[in-house]
C-alpha positions as CSV (number, residue, x, y, z in Angstrom):
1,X,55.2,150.8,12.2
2,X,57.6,147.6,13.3
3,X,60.8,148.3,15.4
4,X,62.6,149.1,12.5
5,X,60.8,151.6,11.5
6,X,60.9,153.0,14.6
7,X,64.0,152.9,15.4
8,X,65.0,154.5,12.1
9,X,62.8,157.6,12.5
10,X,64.4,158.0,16.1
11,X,67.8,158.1,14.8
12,X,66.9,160.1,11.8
13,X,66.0,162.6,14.3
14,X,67.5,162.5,17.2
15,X,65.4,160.8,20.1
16,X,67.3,158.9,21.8
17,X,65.3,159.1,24.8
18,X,62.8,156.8,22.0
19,X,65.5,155.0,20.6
20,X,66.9,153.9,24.3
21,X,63.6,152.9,24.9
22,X,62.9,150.8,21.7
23,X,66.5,149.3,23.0
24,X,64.4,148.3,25.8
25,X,61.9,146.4,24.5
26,X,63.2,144.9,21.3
27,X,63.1,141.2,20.6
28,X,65.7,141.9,17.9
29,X,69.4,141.3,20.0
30,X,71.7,142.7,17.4
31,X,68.7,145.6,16.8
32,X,69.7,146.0,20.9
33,X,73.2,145.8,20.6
34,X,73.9,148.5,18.0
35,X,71.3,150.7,19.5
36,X,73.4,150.2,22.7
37,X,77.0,151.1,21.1
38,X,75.4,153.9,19.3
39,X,74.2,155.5,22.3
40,X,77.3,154.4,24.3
41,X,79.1,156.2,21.9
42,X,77.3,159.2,21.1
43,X,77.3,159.9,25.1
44,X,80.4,158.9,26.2
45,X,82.9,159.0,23.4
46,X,85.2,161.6,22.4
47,X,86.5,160.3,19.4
48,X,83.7,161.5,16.8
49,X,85.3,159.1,14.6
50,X,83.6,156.3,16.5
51,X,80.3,158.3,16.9
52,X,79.9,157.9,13.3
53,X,81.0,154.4,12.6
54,X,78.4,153.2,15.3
55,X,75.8,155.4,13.8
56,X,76.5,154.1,10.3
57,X,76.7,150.2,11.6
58,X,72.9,150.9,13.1
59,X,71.3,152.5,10.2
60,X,73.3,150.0,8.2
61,X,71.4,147.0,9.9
62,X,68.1,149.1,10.3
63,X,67.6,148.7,6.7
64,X,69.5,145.2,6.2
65,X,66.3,144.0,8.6
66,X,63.7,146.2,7.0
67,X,64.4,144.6,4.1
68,X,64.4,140.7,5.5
69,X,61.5,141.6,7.5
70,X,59.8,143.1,4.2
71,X,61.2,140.0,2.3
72,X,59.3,137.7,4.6
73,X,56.4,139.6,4.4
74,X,55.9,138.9,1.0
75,X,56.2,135.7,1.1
76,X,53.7,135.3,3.7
C-alpha cells in the first residue's frame, strides 16, 4: 500500500491517530496539507459545514493522486 492508499482507508474509517501520522511522514505536501485542515477542522471546528468541505477536498485529491501515481506506474 502507498500513502494514498493509506491515507484513504484511515479516512474511510476513522483513524485519525493513522491518518495524523501518515501527515507526518508524507513526502506528498499538498497530501500534508489537506490531511492537516481535515483534522484541523474535524477537531476544532464548529461549523460542520467546513468539516465536510475539508473532508471532501482530501478524499478528492486522495484519488486525483491515486490515479497520477497509478498513471505513472503504467508507464513505467
Amino acid at each position: 500500500m502507498n500513502h494514498y492508499e493509506h491515507a484513504l482507508h484511515f479516512v474511510l474509517w476513522g483513524k485519525w491517530d493513522d491518518l495524523f501520522t501518515l501527515m507526518l511522514r508524507s513526502n506528498d505536501d499538498i497530501l500534508r496539507k489537506r490531511i492537516e485542515q481535515f483534522l484541523h477542522a474535524y477537531y476544532y471546528s464548529i461549523n460542520h459545514h467546513e468539516i465536510i468541505e475539508r473532508h471532501d477536498q482530501l478524499i478528492e485529491y486522495i484519488d486525483h493522486a491515486m490515479k497520477i501515481n497509478d498513471h505513472h506506474s503504467l508507464n513505467v
